[in-house]
C-alpha positions, 0 to 999 in steps of 0.5 A: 924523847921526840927525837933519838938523835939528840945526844951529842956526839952519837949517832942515831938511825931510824927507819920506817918498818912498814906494818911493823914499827920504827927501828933505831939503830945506834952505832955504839963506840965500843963496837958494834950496833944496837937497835931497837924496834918499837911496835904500835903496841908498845913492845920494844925489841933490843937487838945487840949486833956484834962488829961486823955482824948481819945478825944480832948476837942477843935480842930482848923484847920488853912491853910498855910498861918494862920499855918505861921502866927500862927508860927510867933507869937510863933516866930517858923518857920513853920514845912514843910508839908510832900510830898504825895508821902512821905505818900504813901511810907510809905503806901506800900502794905498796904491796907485801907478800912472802913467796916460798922459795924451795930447798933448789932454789939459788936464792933459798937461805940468802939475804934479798940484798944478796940477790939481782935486786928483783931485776931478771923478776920485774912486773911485766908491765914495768918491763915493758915500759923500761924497754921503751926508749 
């Protein structure tokens, strides 16, 4: 299916998941989301969020070959998994890296979007730039 979005009357959302996939995410009328992550190998994750929930309630991977057979039945075809090469460009110059926050930290156990935005923890050299008039 070149495009997820094609049903009338339902909404379809899909982000980029740099090094990871593309995740489409579907408001479902009875409530609630579902999303699914589709990997460069073919593995395809459903994820069952309940209304008004942060956290999937259920979660189900499924290789290519069960993620096509699964199409099938819903009598869909399959959405192409996205090329790595295709993930790592829209990565550019972008650097990733994890940080390990300790057990006092205020931030440990928190959601990213929860905290300032990175805004007291900004590059030295953006900080600069952001003071110039």
């Amino acid at each position: 299916m070149d495009d997820p979005a094609s049903a009338p009357g339902v909404t379809v959302r899909e982000v980029t998941l740099p090094g990871v996939g593309k995740k489409y995410v579907m408001t479902l009328r009875g409530g609630g989301d579902l999303a699914v992550v589709v990997r460069p190998d073919g593995e395809r994750q459903l994820h069952h969020f309940l209304e008004h929930e942060d956290r999937p309630c259920d979660v189900v991977k499924v290789d290519a070959e069960e993620a096509q057979q699964l199409a099938n039945l819903l009598g869909r075809p399959v959405v192409q998994a996205p090329r790595g090469e295709d993930l790592e460009l829209v990565l550019g110059a972008l650097e990733i890296d994890g940080v390990t926050l300790g057990e006092g930290s205020p931030l440990a156990g928190s959601a990213l979007a929860a905290g300032d935005g990175g805004q007291r923890h900004r590059h030295p050299a953006r900080r600069a730039r952001d003071r110039q008039p």
